[in-house]
C-alpha positions as CSV (number, residue, x, y, z in Angstrom):
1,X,101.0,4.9,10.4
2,X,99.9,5.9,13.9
3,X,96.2,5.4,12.9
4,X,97.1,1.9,11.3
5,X,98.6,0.7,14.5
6,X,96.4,2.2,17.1
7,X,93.3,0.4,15.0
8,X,95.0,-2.8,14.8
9,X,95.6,-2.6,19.0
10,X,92.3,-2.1,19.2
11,X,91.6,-5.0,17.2
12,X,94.3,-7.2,18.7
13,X,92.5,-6.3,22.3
14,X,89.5,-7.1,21.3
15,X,90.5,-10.7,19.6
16,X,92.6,-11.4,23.0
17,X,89.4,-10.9,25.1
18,X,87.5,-12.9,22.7
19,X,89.8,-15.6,22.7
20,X,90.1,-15.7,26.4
21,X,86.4,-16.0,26.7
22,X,86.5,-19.0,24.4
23,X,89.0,-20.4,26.5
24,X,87.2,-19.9,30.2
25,X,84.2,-20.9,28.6
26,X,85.9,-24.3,27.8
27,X,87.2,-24.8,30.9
28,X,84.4,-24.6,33.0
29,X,82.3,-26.6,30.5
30,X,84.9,-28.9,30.5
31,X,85.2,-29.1,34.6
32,X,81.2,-28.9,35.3
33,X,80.1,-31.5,32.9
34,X,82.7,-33.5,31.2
35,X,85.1,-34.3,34.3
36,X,82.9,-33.1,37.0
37,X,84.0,-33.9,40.9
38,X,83.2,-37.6,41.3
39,X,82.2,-38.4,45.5
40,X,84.3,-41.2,46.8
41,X,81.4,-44.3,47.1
42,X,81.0,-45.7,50.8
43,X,78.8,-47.5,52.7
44,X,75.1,-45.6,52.4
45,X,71.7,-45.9,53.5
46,X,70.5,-45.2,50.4
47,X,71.4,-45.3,46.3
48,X,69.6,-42.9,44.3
49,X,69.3,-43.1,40.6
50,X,67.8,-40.3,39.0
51,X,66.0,-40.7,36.0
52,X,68.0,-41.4,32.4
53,X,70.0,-43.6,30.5
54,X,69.8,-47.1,31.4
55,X,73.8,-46.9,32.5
56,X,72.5,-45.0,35.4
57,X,70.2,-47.8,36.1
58,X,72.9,-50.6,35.9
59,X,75.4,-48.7,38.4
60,X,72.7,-48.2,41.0
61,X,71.8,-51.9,41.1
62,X,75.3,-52.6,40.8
63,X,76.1,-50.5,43.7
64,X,73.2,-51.7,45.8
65,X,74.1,-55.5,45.1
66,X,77.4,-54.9,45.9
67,X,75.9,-53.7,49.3
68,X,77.0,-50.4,49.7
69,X,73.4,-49.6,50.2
70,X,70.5,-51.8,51.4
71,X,67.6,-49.6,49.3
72,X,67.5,-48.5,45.9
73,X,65.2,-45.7,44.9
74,X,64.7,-45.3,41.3
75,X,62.8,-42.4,39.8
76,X,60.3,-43.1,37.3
77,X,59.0,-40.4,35.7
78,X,55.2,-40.4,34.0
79,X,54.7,-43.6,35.9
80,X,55.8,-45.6,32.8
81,X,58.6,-47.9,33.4
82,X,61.3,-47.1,31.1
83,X,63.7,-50.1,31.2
84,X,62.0,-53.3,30.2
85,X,64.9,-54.7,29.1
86,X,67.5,-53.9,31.9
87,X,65.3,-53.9,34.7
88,X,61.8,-55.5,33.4
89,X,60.6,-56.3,37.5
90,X,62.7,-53.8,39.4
91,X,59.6,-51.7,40.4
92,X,56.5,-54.2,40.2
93,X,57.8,-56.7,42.8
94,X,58.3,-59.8,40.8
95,X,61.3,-61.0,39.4
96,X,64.3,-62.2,41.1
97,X,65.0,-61.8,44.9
98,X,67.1,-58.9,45.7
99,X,69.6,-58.6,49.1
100,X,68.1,-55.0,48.7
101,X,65.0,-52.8,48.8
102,X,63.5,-51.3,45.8
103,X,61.0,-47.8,46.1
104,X,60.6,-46.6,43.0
105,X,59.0,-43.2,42.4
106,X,57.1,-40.9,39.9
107,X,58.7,-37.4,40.6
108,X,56.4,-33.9,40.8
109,X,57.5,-31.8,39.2
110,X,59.0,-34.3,36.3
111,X,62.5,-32.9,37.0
112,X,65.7,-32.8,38.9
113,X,64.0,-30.7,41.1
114,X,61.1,-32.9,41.9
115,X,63.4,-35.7,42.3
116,X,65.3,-34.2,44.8
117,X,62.2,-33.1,46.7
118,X,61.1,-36.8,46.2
119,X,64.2,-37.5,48.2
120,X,63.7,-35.2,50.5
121,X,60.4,-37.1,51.7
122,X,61.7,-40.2,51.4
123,X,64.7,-39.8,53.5
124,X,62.8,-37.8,56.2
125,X,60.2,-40.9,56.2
126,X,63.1,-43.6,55.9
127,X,65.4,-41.6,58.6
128,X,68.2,-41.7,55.8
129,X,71.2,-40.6,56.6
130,X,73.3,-41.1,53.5
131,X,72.6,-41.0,50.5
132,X,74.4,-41.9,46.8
133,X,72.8,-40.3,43.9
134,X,73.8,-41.9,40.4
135,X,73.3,-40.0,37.0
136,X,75.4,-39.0,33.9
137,X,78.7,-37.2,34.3
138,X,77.3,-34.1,32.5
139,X,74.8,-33.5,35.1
140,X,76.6,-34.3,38.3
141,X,77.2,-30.7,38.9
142,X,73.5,-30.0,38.5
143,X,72.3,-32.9,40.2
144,X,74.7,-32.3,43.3
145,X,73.7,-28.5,43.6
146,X,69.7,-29.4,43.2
147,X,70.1,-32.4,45.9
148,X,72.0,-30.3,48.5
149,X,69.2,-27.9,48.5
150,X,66.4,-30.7,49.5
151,X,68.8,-33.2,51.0
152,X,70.8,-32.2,53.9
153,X,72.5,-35.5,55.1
154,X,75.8,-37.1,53.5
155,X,75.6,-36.8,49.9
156,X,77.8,-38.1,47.4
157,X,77.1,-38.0,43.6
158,X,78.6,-40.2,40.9
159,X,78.5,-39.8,36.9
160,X,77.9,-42.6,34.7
161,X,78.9,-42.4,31.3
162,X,75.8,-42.0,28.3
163,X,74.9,-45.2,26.0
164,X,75.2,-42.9,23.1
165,X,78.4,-40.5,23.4
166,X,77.2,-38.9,19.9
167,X,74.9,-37.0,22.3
168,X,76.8,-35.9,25.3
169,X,77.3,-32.4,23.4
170,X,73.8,-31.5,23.2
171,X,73.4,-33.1,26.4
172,X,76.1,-31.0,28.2
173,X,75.0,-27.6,25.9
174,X,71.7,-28.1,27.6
175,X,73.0,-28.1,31.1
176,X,74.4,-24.4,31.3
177,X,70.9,-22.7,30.9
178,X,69.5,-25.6,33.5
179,X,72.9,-24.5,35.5
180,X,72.2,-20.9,35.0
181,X,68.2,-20.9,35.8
182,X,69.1,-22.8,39.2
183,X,71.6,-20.7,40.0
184,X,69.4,-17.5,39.6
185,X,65.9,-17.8,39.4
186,X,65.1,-21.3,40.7
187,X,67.4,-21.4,44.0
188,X,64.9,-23.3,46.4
189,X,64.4,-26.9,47.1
């Protein structure tokens, strides 16, 4: 009977820890990328929308027409503008007048990375101040953690939901190796 009991504790240990693992695990994927902290949006020098879903997009013009910031910067990765429907003009000049300035950019490396470095030169060139960065809610954590590295003046990040939802787990199952290699091996600007 001993034997029985002392094998099942051993087994009931080992399914606790388990089951607490699951459940830490959870939580923090639920904190870091599904309900990440959200920056209060004030008055800025600058809105900042990295490069994604077309949501993103929308919010940073929305922001910068609202005129909480008078420049948008937009990153535009490969060089090929990615929202002809949303934004057909934004980056080319012609279009509609705007009550803000556009710069739009074509980030090196092709990554958060090299979009906040991109930032980096552009707010050293611009004298920015402030800055509000705009991406999805799953990589708010990511994107705050990369930008604070190459930016060092107010920053506040803001998520924006995805246009697909379907996707948001593969999305936010992608972020924790990106989390984990910034973290360790990739901890400069």
């Amino acid at each position: 009977m001993r034997a029985w009991a002392a094998r099942h504790l051993w087994l009931l240990i080992v399914l606790l820890v388990a089951v607490d693992t699951v459940a830490i695990f959870a939580a923090a994927t639920y904190k870091l990328f599904v309900d990440p902290h959200i920056d209060p949006v004030q008055r800025s020098d600058a809105v900042v929308v990295i490069a994604g879903g077309p949501l993103r997009l929308q919010k940073g013009i929305e922001l910068a027409q609202e005129g909480i910031a008078p420049l948008l910067i937009v990153s535009n990765p490969h060089g090929r503008w990615a929202y002809k429907e949303e934004a057909p003009h934004l980056c080319d000049g012609h279009g509609a007048r705007r009550p803000f300035k556009v710069i739009c950019f074509d980030p090196k490396p092709e990554s958060t990375q090299g979009e906040a470095r991109a930032v980096k030169r552009i707010a050293a060139a611009r004298q920015l101040r402030s800055v509000i960065v705009v991406t999805s809610y799953f990589h708010v954590s990511r994107a705050r953690l990369e930008m604070r590295r190459c930016y060092h003046g107010h920053l506040a990040v803001i998520g924006t939901p995805l246009n697909n939802p379907w996707k948001e787990p593969f999305y936010v199952a992608m972020e924790w190796p990106k989390l984990v290699y910034a973290e360790t091996l990739n901890r400069g600007c």
